[in-house]
C-alpha positions as CSV (number, residue, x, y, z in Angstrom):
1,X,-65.2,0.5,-1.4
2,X,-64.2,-0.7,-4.8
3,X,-61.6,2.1,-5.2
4,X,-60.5,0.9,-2.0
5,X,-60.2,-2.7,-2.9
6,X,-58.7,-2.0,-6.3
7,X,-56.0,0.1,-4.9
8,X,-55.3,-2.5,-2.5
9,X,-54.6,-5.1,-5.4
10,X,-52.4,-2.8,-6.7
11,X,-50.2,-2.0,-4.7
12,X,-48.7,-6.1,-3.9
13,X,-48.1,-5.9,-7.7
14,X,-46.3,-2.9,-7.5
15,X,-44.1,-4.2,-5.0
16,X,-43.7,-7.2,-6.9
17,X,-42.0,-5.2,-9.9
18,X,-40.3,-3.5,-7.3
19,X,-38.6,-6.5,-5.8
20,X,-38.5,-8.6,-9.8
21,X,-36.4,-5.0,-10.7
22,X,-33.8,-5.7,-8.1
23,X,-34.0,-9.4,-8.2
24,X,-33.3,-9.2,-11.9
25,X,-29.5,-7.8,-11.8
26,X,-28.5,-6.9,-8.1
27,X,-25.1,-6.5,-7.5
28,X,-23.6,-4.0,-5.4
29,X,-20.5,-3.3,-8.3
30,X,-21.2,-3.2,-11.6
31,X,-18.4,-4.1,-13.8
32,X,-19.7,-3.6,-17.2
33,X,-20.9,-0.7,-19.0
34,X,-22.9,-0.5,-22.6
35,X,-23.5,2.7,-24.7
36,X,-25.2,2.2,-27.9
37,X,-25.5,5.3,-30.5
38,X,-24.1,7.9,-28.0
39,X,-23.8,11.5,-29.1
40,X,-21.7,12.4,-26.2
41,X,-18.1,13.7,-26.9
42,X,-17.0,12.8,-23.5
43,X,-18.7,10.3,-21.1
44,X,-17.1,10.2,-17.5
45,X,-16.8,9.2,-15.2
46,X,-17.4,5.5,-16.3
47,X,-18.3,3.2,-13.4
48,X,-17.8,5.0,-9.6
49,X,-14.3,6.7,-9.0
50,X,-11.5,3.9,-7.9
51,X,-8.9,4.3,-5.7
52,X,-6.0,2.2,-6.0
53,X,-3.7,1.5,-3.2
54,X,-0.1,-0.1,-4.4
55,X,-0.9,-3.4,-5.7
56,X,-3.9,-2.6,-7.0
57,X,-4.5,-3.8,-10.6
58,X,-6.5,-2.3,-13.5
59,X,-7.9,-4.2,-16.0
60,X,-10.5,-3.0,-19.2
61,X,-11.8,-5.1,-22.3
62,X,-13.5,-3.4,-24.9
63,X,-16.6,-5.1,-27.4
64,X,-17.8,-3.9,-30.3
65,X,-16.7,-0.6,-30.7
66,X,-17.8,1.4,-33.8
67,X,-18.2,4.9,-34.6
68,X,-20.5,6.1,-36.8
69,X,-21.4,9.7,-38.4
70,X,-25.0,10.2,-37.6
71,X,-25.6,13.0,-39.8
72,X,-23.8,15.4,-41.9
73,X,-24.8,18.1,-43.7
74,X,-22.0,18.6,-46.2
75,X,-21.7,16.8,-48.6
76,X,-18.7,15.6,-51.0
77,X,-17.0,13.7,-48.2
78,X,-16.0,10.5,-47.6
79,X,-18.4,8.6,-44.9
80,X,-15.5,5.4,-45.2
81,X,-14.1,6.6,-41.3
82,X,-15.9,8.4,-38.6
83,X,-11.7,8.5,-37.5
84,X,-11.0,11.3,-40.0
85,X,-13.2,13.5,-38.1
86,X,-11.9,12.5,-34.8
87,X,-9.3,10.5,-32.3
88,X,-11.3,7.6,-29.8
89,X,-9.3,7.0,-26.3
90,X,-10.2,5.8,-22.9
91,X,-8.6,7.2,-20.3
92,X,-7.8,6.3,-16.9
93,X,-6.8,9.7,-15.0
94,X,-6.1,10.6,-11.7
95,X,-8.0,13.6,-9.5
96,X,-7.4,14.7,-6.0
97,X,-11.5,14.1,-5.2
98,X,-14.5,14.3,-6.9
99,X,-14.8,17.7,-6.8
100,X,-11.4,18.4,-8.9
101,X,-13.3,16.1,-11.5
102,X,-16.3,17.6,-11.3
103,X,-14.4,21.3,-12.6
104,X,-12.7,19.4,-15.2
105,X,-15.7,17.5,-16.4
106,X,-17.2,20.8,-16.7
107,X,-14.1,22.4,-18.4
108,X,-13.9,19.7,-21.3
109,X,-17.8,19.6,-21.9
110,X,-17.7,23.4,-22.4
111,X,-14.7,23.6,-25.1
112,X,-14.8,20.3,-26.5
113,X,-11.7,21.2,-28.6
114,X,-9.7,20.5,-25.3
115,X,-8.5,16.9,-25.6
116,X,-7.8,14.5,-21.8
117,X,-5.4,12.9,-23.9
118,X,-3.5,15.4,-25.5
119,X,-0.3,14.1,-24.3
120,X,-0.8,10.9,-26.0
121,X,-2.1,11.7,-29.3
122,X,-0.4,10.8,-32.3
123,X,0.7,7.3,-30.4
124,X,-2.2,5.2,-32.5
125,X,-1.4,1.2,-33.3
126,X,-2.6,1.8,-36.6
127,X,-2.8,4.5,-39.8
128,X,-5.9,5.9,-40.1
129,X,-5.4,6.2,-43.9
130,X,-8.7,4.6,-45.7
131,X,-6.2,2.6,-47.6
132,X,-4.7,0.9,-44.7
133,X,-8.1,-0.5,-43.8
134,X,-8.1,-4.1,-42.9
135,X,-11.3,-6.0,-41.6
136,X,-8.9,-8.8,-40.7
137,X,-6.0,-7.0,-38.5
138,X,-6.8,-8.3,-35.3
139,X,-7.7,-12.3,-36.6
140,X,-4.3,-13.4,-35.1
141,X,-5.3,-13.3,-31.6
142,X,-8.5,-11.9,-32.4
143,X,-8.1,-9.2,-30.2
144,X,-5.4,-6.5,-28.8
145,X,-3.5,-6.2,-25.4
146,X,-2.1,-3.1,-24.2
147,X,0.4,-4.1,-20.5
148,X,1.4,-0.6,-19.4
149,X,4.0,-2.5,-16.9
150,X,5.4,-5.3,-19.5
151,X,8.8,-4.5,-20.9
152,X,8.8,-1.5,-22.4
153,X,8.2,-1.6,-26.7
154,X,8.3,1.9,-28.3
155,X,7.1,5.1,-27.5
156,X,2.7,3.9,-26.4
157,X,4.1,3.4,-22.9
158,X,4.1,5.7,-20.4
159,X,6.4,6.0,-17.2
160,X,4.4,8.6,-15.3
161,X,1.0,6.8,-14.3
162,X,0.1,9.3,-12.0
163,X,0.3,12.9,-14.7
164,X,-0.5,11.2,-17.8
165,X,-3.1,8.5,-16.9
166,X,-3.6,5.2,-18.6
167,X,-4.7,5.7,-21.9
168,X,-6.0,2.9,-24.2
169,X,-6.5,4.1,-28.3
170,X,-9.1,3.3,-30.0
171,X,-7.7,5.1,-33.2
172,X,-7.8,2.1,-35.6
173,X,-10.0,1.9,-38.1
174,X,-13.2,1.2,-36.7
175,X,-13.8,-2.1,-39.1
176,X,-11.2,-3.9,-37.4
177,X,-13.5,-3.9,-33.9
178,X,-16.3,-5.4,-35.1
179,X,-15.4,-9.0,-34.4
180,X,-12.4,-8.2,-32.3
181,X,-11.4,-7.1,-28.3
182,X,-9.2,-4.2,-27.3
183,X,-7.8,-4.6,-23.4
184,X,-5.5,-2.9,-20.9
185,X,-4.2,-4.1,-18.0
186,X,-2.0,-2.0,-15.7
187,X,-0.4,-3.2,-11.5
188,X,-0.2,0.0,-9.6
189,X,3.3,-1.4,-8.2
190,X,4.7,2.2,-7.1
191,X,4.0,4.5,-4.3
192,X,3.5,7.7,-6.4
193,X,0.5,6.0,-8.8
194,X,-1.5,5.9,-5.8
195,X,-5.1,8.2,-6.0
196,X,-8.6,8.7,-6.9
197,X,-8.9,7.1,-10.7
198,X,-11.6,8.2,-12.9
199,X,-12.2,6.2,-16.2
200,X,-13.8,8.4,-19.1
201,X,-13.9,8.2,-22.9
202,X,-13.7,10.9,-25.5
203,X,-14.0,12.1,-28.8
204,X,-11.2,14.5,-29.7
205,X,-11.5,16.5,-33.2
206,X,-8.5,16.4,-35.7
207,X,-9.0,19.9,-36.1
208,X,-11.3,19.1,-39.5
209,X,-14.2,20.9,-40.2
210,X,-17.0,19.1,-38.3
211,X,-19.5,21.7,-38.2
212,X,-23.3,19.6,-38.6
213,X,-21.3,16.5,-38.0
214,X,-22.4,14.1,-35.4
215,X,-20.3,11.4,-34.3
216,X,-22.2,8.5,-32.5
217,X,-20.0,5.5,-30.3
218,X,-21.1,2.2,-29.6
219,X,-18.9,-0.3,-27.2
220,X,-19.4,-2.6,-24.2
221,X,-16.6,-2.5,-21.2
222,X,-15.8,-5.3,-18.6
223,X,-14.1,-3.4,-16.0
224,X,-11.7,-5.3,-13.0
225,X,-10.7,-2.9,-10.5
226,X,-8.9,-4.5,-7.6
227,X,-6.7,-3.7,-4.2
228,X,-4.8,-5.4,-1.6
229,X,-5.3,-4.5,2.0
230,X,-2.5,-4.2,5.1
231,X,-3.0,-8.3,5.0
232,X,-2.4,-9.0,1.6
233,X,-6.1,-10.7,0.9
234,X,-7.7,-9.0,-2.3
235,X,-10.1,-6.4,-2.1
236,X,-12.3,-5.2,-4.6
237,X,-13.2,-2.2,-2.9
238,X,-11.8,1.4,-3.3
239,X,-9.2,2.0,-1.0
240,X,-11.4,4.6,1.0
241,X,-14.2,1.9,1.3
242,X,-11.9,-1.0,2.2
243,X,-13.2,-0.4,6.0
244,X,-17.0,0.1,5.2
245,X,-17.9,-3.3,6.5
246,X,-16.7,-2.5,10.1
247,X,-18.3,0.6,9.9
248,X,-21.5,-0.3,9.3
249,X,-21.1,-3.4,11.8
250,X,-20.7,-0.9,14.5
251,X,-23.8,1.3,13.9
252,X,-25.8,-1.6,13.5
253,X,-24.5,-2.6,17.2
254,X,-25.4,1.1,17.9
255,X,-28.9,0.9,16.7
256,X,-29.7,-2.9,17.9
257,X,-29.0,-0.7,21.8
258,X,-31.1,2.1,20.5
259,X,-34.0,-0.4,19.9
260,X,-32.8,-2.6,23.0
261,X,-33.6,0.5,25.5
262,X,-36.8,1.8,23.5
263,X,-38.3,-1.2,23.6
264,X,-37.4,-2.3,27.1
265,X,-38.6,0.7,28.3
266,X,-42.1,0.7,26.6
267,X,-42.6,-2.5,27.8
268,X,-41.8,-1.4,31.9
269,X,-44.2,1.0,31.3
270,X,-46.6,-1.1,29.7
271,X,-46.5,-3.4,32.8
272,X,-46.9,-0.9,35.4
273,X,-43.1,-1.2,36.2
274,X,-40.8,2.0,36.8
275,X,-39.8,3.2,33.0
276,X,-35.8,3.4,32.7
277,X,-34.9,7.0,31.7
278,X,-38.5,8.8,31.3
279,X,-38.6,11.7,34.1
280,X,-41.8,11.8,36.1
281,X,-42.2,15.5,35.6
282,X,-42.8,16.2,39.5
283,X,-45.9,14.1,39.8
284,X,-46.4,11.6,42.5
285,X,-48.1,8.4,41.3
286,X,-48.3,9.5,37.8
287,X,-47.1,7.0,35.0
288,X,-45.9,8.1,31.3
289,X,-48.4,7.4,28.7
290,X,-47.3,4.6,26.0
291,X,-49.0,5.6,22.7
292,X,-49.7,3.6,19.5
293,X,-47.1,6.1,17.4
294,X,-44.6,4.6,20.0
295,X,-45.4,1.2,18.7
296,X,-44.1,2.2,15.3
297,X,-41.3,4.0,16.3
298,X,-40.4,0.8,17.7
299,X,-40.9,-1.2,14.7
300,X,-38.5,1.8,13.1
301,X,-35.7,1.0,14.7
302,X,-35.9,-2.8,14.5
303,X,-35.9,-2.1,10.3
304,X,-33.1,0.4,11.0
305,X,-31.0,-2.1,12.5
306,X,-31.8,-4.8,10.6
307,X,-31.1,-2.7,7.4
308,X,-27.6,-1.5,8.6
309,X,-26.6,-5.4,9.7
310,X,-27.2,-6.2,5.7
311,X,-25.4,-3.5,4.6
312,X,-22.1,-4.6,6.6
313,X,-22.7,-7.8,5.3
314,X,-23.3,-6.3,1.7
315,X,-19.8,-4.5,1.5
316,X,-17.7,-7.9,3.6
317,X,-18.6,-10.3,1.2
318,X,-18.2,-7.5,-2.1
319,X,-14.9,-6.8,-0.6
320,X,-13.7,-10.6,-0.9
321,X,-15.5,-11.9,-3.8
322,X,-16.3,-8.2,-6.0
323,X,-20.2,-9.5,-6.1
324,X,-23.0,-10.1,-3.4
325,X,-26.3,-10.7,-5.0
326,X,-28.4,-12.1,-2.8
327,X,-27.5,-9.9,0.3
328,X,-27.9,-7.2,-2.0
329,X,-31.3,-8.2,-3.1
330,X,-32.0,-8.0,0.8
331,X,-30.3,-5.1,1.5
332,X,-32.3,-3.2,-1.3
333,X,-35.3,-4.8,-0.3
334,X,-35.2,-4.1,4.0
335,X,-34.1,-0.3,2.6
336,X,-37.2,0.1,0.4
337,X,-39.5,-1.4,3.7
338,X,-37.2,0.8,6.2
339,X,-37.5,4.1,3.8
340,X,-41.1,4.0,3.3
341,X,-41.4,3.5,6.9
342,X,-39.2,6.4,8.3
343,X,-41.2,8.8,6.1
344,X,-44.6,7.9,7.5
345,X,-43.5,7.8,10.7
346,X,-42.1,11.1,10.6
347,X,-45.9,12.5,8.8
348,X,-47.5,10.6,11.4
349,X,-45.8,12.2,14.5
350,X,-45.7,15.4,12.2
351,X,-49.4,15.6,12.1
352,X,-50.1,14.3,15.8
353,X,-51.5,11.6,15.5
354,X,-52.2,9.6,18.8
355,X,-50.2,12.1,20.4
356,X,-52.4,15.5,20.0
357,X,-55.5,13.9,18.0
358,X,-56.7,9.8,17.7
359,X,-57.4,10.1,13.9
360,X,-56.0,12.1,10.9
361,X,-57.6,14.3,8.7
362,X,-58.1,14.1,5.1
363,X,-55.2,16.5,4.0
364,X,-53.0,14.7,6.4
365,X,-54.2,11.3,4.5
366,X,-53.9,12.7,1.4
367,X,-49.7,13.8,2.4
368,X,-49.3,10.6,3.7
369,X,-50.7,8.8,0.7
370,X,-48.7,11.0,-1.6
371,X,-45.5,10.5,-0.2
372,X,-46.3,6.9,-0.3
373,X,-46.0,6.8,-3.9
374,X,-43.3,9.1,-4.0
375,X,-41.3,6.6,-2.5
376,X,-42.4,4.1,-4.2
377,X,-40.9,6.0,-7.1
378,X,-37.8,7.0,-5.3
379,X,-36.8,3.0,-4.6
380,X,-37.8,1.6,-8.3
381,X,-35.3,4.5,-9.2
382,X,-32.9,3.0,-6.5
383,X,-33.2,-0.8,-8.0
384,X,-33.1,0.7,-11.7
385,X,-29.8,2.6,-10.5
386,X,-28.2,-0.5,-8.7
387,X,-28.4,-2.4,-12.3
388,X,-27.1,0.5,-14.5
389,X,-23.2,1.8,-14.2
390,X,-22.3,5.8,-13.6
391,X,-22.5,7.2,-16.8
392,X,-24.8,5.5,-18.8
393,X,-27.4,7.7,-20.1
394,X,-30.0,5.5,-18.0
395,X,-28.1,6.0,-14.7
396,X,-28.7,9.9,-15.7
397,X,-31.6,9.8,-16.2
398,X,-32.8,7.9,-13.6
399,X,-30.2,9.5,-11.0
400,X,-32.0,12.9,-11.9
401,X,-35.6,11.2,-11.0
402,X,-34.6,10.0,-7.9
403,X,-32.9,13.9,-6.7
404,X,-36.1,14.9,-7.7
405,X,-38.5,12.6,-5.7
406,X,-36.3,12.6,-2.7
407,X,-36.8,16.7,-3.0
408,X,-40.2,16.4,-3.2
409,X,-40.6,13.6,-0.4
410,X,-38.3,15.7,1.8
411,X,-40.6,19.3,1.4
412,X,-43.8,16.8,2.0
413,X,-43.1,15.9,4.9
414,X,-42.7,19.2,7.0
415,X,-46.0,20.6,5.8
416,X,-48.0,18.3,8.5
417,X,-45.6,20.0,10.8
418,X,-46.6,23.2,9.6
419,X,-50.1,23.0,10.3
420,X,-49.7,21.2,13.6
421,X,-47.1,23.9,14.5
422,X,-50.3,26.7,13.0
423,X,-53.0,24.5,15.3
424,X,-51.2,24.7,18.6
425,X,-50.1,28.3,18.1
426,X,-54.0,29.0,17.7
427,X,-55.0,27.3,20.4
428,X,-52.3,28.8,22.8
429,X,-53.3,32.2,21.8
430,X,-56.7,32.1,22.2
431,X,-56.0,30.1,25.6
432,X,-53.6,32.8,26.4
433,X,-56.4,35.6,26.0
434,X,-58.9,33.4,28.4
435,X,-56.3,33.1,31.2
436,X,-55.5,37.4,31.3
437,X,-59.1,37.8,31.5
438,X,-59.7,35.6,34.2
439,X,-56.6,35.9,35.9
440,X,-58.0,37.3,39.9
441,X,-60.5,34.4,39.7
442,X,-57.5,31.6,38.8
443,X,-56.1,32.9,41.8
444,X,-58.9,33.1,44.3
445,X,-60.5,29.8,43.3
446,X,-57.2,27.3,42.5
447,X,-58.8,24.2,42.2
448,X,-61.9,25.0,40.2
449,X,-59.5,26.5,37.4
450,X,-57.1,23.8,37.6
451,X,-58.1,21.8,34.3
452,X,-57.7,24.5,32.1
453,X,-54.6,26.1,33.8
454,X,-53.5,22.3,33.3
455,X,-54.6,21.8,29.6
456,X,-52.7,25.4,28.3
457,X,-49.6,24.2,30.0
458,X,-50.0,21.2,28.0
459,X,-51.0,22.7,25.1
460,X,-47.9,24.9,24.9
461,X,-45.7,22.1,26.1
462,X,-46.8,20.5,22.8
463,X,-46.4,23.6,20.8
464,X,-42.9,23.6,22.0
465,X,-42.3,20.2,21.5
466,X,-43.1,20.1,17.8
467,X,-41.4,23.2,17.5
468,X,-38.5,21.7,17.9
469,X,-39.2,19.1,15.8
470,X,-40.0,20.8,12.7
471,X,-36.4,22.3,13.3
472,X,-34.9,18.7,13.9
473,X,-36.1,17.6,10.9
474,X,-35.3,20.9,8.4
475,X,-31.4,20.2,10.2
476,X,-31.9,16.3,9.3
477,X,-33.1,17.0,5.7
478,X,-30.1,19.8,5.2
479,X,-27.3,17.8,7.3
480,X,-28.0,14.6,5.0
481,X,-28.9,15.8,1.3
482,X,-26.7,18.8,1.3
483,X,-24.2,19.6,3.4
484,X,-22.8,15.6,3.6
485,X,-23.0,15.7,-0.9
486,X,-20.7,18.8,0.1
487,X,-18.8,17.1,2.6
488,X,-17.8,13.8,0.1
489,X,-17.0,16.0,-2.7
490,X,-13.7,17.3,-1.2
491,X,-12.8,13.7,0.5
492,X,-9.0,12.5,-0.2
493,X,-9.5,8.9,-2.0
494,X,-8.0,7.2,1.6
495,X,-11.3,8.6,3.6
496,X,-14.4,8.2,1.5
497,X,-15.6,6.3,4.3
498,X,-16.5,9.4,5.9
499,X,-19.5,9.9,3.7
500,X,-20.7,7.1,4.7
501,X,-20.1,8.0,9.0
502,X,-21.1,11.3,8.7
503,X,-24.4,10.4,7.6
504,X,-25.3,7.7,9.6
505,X,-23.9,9.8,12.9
506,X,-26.2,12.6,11.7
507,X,-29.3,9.6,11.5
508,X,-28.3,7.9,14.9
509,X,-28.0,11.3,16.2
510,X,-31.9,12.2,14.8
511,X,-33.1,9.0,16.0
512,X,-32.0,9.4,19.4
513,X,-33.3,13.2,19.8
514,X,-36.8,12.3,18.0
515,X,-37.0,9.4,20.7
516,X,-36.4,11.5,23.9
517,X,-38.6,14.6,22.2
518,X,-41.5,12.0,21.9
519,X,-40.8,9.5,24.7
520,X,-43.9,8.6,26.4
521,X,-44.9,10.7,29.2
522,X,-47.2,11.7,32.2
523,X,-50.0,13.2,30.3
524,X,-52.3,13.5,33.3
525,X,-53.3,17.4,34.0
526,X,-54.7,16.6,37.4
527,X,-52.0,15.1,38.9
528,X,-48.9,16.8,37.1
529,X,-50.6,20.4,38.7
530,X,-50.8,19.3,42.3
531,X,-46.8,20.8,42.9
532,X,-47.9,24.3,41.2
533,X,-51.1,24.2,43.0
534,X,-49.4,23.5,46.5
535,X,-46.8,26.1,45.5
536,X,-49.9,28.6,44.6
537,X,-51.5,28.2,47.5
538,X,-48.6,29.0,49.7
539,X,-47.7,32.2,48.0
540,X,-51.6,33.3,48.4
541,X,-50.9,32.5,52.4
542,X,-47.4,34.7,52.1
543,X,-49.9,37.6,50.1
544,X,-52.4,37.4,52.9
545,X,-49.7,38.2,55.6
């Protein structure tokens, strides 16, 4: 009883992290990025892949960059410049999709000789030459400008946005950054710069000896990355997610009819009125059962709906204003509620509950219990996530707990399926041995063998029934964690969107089967045998002759 109680009080103060986590910094785009003491030669992508449609503008500020040699095992050299080791760069580059990224982020963090910005090396502002070193360069307008599409002023600019990328140096001596900005600001004002835009930043070597040398970076980014749609209103969504919040306006509409006809059909039922599409299975007078697991599934698709609504609104108002805290905050807050929700519901129709047995076992409490916490974990990795920005070494790590936990929560949740799957296929078979023995006296004596005869058929109509639904939610778990991650990585930067269909077709479509596998029904063996008992009869009569 006190464990009981003690766990109760727990878990409110859990959820009140939980919800302080999100509350704390929730905002569906994050436009800044910090990296303190990184090690990495090449970080990228920073921030989420962009696509810019003509008109689109780019804009990046850069604090408080430094560099730093953060050991060395030679000695005899000059620690004055981490920049006579290597050349500093951020580069904004185009890829056909995330996939052709993904082989060239590979490709550069395996031979970190290979530079992204080879073809503008050599193009720094300033000498790297110790002697040159000025802590105040920059105090004229305490900071530096780079406008890829202002008149053109020597050889830094480039004319091919689309090959070469937009590349802002950071080759000056790193004293001069201390106190000092760095910026770039591009238009995407022709046809041919249109794409996918990755943002990354590198370390190249000079082609000095750096063996035991470790270069370490430290900067903060402000990142503005904007579009215009057919209208001419400002977006600040990628051009592939410009129509996101019509999307998701339309499955909510989908889902609110979903729960419109569940509901209004548990409660015909429920009043003794004729149910609107569940089949009476041949039985006259017979009415479907309305179980408590029903109930929930009900409450599922209210959250479902509910959860999708936000998210359209999420995406409108980040589209017109690049922000939307507070429907983010309930957006992250209904999808925390709706995913711990669609996890037990699926254990607790897994296991049987209310439909095969009225209580669960302790090994099914103990799943349910376990994946429970699991996503608990999973959605404090989801708020921690929504404040970090891709490529921070937090959004790693934390990226790499939720893959894990969502593994875990998805393997959990088919082993109560197992073992229901295991119970039923017992019981058949030792049903199925009773019914050959006894088979001349089922058939000379109908009606005394008619509750048996009517609770194997139902047996191994539930057999079947979670059969199929151990399939239906293996196909679920592939469809959605695999084959749709597949699916995005090859999308053209006009029709990223279709991540976001394909998965929520694949859900509407699992809903809708789960529902009319495990609508309620006529669960009544007396009645539903009195057709196979007439029809038994009748053949014994046909025998006789």
């Amino acid at each position: 009883m006190t464990a009981a109680h003690s766990c109760s009080r727990r878990w409110p103060s859990l959820a009140a992290l939980l919800i302080a986590a999100i509350l704390g910094r929730c905002t569906c785009t994050k436009h800044s990025f910090t990296t303190r003491r990184d090690a990495r030669h090449f970080i990228g992508p920073i921030g989420a892949p962009f696509g810019f449609l003509t008109g689109g503008t780019y804009n990046l500020t850069v604090y408080d960059f430094e560099l730093s040699v953060g050991k060395k095992r030679k000695r005899g050299k000059s620690d004055s410049s981490a920049l006579q080791y290597v050349e500093a760069g951020f580069l904004l580059k185009r890829f056909d999709s995330e996939s052709a990224f993904s082989k060239y982020y590979e490709t550069v963090t395996e031979k970190p000789s290979l530079c992204a910005f080879e073809s503008h090396r050599g193009n720094d502002y300033v000498s790297i030459d110790p002697s040159n070193i000025d802590d105040d360069l920059l105090d004229a307008d305490d900071g530096f400008q780079v406008q890829y599409d202002a008149a053109s002023d020597g050889e830094h600019h480039t004319k091919n946005v689309g090959a070469n990328g937009i590349f802002l140096s950071m080759n000056q001596p790193e004293k001069s950054w201390r106190s000092h900005t760095a910026s770039i600001e591009y238009s995407f004002m022709h046809k041919e710069d249109e794409g996918l835009y990755f943002l990354m930043f590198q370390l190249c070597p000079r082609g000095t000896d750096m063996q035991g040398i470790e270069i370490r970076s430290s900067f903060e980014l402000d990142l503005h990355f904007k579009n215009y749609d057919s209208y001419g209103n400002p977006s600040y969504l990628t051009a592939g997610e410009m129509v996101l919040p019509r999307v998701f306006a339309y499955f909510s509409i989908s889902y609110l009819l979903m729960f419109l006809i569940w509901s209004l059909n548990i409660r015909q039922i429920r009043l003794g009125l004729d149910p609107i599409w569940t089949p009476r299975d041949g039985a006259t007078g017979s009415r479907p059962t309305v179980h408590a697991i029903h109930h929930l599934m009900t409450l599922l698709l209210g959250l479902k709906t509910t959860t999708v609504f936000f998210e359209a609104l999420r995406y409108h108002f980040i589209r017109i204003q690049g922000h939307a805290e507070v429907l983010s905050t309930v957006y992250f807050v209904m999808s925390f509620v709706k995913g711990i929700f669609l996890f037990t519901v699926i254990l607790l129709i897994g296991s049987g509950w209310s439909l095969v047995k009225p209580v669960l076992g302790d090994r099914e409490k103990k799943i349910i219990w376990l994946v429970l916490v699991l996503q608990v974990i999973d959605n404090i990795a989801v708020a921690v996530l929504s404040q970090e920005t891709e490529g921070e070494k937090l959004y790693e790590d934390w990226s790499a707990v939720l893959h894990l936990v969502d593994i875990l929560c998805c393997c959990a949740v088919l082993i109560p399926i197992v073992w229901q799957v295991n119970s039923l296929e017992s019981i058949v078979d030792a049903e199925g041995g009773s019914a050959s023995d006894n088979k001349h006296s089922a058939i000379t004596d109908i009606e005394s063998e008619a509750p048996p005869a009517a609770d194997a058929a139902r047996t191994l109509r539930k057999l079947k029934q979670f059969q199929r639904f151990y399939v239906l939610v293996v196909a679920y778990i592939y469809f959605t964690r695999i084959v749709v991650f597949l699916f995005a990585t090859q999308l053209g930067y006009r029709v990223s969107w279709l991540r976001y269909f394909i998965t929520e077709i694949g859900t509407l479509v699992f809903y809708c089967v789960v529902g009319i596998l495990f609508r309620p029904m006529n669960e009544n063996p007396y009645l539903s045998l009195e057709a196979k008992s007439a029809g038994a009869e009748v053949e014994i009569e046909f025998s006789a002759t």
